[in-house]
DSSP file (Angstrom, degrees, kcal/mol; ACC not computed):
  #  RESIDUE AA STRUCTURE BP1 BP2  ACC     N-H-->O    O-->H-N    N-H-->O    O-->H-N    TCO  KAPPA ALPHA  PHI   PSI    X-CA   Y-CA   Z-CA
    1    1 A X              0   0    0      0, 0.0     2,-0.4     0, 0.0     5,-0.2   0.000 360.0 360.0 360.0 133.2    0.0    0.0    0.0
    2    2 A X  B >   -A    5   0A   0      3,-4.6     3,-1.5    67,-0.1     2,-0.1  -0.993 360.0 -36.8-126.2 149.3    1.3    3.5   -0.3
    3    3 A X  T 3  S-     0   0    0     -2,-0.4     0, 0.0     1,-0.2     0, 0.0  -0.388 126.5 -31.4  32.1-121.2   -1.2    5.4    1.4
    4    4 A X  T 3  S+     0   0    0     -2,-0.1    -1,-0.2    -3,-0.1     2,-0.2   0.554 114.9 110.3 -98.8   3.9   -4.2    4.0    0.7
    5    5 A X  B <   -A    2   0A   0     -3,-1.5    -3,-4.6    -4,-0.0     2,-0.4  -0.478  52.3-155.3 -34.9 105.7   -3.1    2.7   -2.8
    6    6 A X        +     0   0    0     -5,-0.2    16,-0.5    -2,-0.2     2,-0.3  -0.896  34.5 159.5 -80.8 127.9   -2.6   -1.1   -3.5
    7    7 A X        -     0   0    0     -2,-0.4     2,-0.5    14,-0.2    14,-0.2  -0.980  38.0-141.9-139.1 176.4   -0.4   -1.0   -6.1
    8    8 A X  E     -B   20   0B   0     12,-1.0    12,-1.4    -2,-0.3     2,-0.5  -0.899  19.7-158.9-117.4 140.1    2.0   -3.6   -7.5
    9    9 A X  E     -B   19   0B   0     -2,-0.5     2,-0.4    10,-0.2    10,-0.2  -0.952   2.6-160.6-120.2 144.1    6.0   -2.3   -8.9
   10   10 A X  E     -B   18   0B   0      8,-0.8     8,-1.3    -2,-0.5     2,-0.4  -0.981   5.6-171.6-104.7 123.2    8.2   -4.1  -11.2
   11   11 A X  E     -B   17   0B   0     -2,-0.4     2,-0.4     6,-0.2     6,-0.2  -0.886   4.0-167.4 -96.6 129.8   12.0   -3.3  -11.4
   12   12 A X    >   -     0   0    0      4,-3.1     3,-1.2    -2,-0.4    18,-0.1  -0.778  33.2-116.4-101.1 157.0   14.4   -4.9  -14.3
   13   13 A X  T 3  S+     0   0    0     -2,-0.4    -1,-0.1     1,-0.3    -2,-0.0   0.837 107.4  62.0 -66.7 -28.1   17.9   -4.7  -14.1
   14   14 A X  T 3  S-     0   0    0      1,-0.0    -1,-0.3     2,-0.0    -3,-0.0   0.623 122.7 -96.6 -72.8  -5.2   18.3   -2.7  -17.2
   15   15 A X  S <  S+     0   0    0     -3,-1.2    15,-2.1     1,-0.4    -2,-0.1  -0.127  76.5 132.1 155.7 -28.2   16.5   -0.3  -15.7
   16   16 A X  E     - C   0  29B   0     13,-0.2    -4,-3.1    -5,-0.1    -1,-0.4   0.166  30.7-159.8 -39.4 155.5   12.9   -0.2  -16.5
   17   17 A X  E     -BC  11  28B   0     11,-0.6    11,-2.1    -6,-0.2     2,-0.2  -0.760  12.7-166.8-157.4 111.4    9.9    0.1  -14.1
   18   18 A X  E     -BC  10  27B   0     -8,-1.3    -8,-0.8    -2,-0.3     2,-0.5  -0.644   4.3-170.6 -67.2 110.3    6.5   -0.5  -13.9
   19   19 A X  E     -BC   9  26B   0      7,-1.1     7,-1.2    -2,-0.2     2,-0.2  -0.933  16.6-170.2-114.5 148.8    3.6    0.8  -11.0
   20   20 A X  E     +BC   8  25B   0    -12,-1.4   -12,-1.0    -2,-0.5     5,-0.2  -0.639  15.8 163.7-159.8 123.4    0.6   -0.5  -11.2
   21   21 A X  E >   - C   0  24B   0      3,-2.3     3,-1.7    -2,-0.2   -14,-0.2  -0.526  55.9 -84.7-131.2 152.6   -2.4    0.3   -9.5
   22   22 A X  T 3  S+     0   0    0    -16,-0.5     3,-0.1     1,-0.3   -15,-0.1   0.801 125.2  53.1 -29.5 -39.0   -6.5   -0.5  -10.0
   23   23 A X  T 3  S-     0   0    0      1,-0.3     2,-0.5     0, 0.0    -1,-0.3   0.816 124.0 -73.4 -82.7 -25.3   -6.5    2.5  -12.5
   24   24 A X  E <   -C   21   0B   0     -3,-1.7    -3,-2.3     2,-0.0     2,-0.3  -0.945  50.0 -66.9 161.0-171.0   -4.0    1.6  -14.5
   25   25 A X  E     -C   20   0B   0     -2,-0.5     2,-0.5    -5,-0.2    -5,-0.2  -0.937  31.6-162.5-114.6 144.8    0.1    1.0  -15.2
   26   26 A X  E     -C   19   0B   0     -7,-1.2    -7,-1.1    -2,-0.3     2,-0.5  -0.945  12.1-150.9-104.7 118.5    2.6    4.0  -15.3
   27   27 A X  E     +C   18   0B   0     -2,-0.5    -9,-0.3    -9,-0.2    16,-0.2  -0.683  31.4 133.5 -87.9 129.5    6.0    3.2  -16.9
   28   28 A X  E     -C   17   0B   0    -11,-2.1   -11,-0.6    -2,-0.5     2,-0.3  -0.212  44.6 -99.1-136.9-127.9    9.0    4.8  -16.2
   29   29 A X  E     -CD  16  40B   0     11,-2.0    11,-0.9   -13,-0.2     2,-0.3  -0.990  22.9-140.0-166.5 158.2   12.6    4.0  -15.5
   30   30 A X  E     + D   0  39B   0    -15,-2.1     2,-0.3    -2,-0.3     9,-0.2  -0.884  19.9 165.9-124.3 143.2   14.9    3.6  -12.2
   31   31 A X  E     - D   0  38B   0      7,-0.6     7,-1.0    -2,-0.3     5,-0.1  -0.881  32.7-115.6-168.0 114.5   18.1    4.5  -11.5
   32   32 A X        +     0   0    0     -2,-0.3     6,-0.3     5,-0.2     5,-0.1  -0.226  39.2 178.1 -33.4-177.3   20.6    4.9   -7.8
   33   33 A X    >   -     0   0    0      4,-0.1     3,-0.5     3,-0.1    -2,-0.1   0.111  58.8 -19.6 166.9 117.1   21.6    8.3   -7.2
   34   34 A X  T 3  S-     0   0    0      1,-0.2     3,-0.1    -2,-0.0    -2,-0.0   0.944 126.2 -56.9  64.0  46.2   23.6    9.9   -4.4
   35   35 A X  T 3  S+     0   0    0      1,-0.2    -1,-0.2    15,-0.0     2,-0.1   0.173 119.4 113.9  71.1 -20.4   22.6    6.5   -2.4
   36   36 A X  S <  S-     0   0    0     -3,-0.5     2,-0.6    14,-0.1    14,-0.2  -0.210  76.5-117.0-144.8 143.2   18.8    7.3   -3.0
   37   37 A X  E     - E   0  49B   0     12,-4.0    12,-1.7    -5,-0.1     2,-0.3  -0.934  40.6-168.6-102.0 118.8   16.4    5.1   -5.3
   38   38 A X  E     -DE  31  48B   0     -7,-1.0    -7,-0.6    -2,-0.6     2,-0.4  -0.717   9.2-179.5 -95.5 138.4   15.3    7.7   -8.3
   39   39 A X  E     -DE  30  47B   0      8,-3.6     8,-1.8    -2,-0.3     2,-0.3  -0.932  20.3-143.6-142.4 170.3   12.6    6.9  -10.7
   40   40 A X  E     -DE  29  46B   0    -11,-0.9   -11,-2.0    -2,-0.4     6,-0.2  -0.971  16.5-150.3-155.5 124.7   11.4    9.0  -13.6
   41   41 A X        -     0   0    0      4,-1.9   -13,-0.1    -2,-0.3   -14,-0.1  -0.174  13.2-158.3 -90.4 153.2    7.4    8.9  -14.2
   42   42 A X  S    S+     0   0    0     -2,-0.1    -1,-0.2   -14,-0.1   -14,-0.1   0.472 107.6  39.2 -91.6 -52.1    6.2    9.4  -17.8
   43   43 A X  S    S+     0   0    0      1,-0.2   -15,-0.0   -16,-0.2   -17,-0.0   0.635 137.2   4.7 -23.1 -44.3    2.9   10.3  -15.8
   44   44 A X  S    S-     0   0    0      1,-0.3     2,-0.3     3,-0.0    -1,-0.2   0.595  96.0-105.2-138.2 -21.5    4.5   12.4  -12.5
   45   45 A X        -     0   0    0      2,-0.0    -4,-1.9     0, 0.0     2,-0.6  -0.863  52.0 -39.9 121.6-175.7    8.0   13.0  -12.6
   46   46 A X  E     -E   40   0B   0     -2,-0.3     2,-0.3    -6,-0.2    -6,-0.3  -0.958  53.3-176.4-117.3 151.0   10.9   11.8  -11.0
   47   47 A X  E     -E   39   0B   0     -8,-1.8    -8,-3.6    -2,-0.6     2,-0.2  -0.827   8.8-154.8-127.3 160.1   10.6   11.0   -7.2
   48   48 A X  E     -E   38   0B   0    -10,-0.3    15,-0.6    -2,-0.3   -10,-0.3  -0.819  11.6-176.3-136.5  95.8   13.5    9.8   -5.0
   49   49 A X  E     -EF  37  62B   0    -12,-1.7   -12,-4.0    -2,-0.2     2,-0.3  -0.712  29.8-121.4-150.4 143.3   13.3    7.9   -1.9
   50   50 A X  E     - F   0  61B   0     11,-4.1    11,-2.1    -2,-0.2     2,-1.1  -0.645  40.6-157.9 -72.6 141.9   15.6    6.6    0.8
   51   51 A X  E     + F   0  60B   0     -2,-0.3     9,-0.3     9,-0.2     2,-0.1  -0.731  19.5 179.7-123.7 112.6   15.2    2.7    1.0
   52   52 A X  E     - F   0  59B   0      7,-1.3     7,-2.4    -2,-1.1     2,-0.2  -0.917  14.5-151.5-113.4 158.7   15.9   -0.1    3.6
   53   53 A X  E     + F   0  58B   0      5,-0.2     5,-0.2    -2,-0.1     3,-0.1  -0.647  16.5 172.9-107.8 162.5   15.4   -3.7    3.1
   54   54 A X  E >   - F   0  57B   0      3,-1.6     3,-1.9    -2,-0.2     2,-0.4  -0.493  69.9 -58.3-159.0 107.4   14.6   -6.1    6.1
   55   55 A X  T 3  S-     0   0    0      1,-0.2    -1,-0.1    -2,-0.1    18,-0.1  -0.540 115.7 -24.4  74.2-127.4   13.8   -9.4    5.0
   56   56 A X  T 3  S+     0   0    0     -2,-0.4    17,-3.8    -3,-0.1     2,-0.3   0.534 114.7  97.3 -85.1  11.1   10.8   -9.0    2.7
   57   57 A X  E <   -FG  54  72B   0     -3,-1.9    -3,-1.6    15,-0.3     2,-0.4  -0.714  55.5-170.5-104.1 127.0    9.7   -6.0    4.0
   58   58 A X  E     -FG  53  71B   0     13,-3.7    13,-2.5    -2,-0.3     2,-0.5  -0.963  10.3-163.4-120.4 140.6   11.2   -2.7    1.6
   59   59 A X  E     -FG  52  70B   0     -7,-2.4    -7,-1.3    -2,-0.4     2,-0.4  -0.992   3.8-159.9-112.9 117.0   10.3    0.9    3.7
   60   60 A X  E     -FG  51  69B   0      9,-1.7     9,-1.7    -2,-0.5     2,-0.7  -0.957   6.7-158.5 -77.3 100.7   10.7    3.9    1.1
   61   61 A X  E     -FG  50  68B   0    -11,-2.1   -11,-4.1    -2,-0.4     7,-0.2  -0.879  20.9-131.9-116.8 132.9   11.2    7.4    3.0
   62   62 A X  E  >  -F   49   0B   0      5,-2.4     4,-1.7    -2,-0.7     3,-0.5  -0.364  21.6-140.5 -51.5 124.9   10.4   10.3    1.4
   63   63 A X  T >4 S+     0   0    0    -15,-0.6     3,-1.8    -2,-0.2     2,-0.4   0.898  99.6  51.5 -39.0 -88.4   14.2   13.1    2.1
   64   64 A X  T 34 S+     0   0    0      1,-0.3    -1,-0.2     2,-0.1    -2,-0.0   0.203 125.9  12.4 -90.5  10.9   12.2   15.9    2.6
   65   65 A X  T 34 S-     0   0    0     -3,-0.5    -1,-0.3    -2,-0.4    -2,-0.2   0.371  85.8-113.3-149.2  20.5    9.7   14.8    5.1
   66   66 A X    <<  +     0   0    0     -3,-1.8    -2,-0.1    -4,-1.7    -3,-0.1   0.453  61.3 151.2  86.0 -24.6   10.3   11.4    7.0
   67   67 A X        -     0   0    0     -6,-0.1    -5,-2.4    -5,-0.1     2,-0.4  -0.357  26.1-160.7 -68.7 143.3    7.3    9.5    5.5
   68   68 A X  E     -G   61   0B   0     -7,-0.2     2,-0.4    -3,-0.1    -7,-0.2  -0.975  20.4-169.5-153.3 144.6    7.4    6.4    5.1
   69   69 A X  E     -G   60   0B   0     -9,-1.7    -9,-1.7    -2,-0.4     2,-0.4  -0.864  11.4-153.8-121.2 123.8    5.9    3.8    3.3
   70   70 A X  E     +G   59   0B   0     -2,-0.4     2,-0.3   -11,-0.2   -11,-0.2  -0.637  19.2 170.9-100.0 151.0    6.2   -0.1    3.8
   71   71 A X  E     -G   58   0B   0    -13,-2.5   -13,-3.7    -2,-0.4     2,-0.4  -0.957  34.0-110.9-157.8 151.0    5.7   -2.4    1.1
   72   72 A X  E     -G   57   0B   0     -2,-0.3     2,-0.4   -15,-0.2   -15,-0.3  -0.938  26.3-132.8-111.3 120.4    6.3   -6.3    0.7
   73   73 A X        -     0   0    0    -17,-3.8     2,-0.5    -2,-0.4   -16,-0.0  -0.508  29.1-173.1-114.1 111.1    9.2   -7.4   -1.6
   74   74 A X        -     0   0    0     -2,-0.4    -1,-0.0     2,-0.1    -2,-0.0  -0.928  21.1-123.5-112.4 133.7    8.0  -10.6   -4.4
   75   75 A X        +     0   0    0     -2,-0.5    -1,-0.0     2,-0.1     2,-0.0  -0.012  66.1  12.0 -69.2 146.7   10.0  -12.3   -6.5
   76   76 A X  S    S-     0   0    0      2,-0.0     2,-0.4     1,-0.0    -2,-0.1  -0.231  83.6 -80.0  87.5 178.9    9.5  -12.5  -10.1
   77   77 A X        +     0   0    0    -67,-0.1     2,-0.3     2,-0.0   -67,-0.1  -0.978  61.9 142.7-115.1 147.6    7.3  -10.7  -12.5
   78   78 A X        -     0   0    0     -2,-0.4     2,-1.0     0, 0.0    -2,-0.0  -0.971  51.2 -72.6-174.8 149.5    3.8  -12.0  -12.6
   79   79 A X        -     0   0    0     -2,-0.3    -2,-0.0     1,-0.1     0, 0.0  -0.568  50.2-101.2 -83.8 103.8    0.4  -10.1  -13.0
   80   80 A X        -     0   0    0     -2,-1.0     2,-0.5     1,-0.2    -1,-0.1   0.666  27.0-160.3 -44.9 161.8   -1.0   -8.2  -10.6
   81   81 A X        -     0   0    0      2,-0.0     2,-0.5     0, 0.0    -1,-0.2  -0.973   6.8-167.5-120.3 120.5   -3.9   -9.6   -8.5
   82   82 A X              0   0    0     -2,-0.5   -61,-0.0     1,-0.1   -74,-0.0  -0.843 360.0 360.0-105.1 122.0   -6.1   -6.8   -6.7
   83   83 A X              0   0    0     -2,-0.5    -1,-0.1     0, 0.0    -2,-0.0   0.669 360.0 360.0 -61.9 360.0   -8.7   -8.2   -3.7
């Protein structure tokens, strides 16, 4: 969930990236930078987010305000399912 959003992401190793949400998909593209997980929206923009792993659990906090959003980390690519 981010907020109240289910959405699902895919990352490839070349670089590509996929959100994808009850409304729809947005594709963009992913990239490190300055330690910091970057993507670039075609839809929004590029956002940038501090990341920790623990276990399967990935937390994405926002720099410029401390929010943070927990999300569950699945292997593979596969299509989403929303309940």
């Amino acid at each position: 969930m981010w907020g109240q959003t289910e959405y699902y992401s895919f990352f490839a190793a070349g670089g590509a990236t996929d959100y994808t949400t009850k409304r729809g998909t947005d594709r963009g593209r992913w990239r490190a930078a300055h330690d910091r997980y970057c993507s670039q929206w075609q839809m929004s923009g590029e956002s940038c987010y501090d990341i920790y792993r623990d276990g399967d659990r990935i937390i994405w906090v926002v720099p410029s305000s401390g929010a943070r959003y927990d999300s569950r980390l699945l292997s593979g690519q596969s299509t989403p399912v929303f309940q």
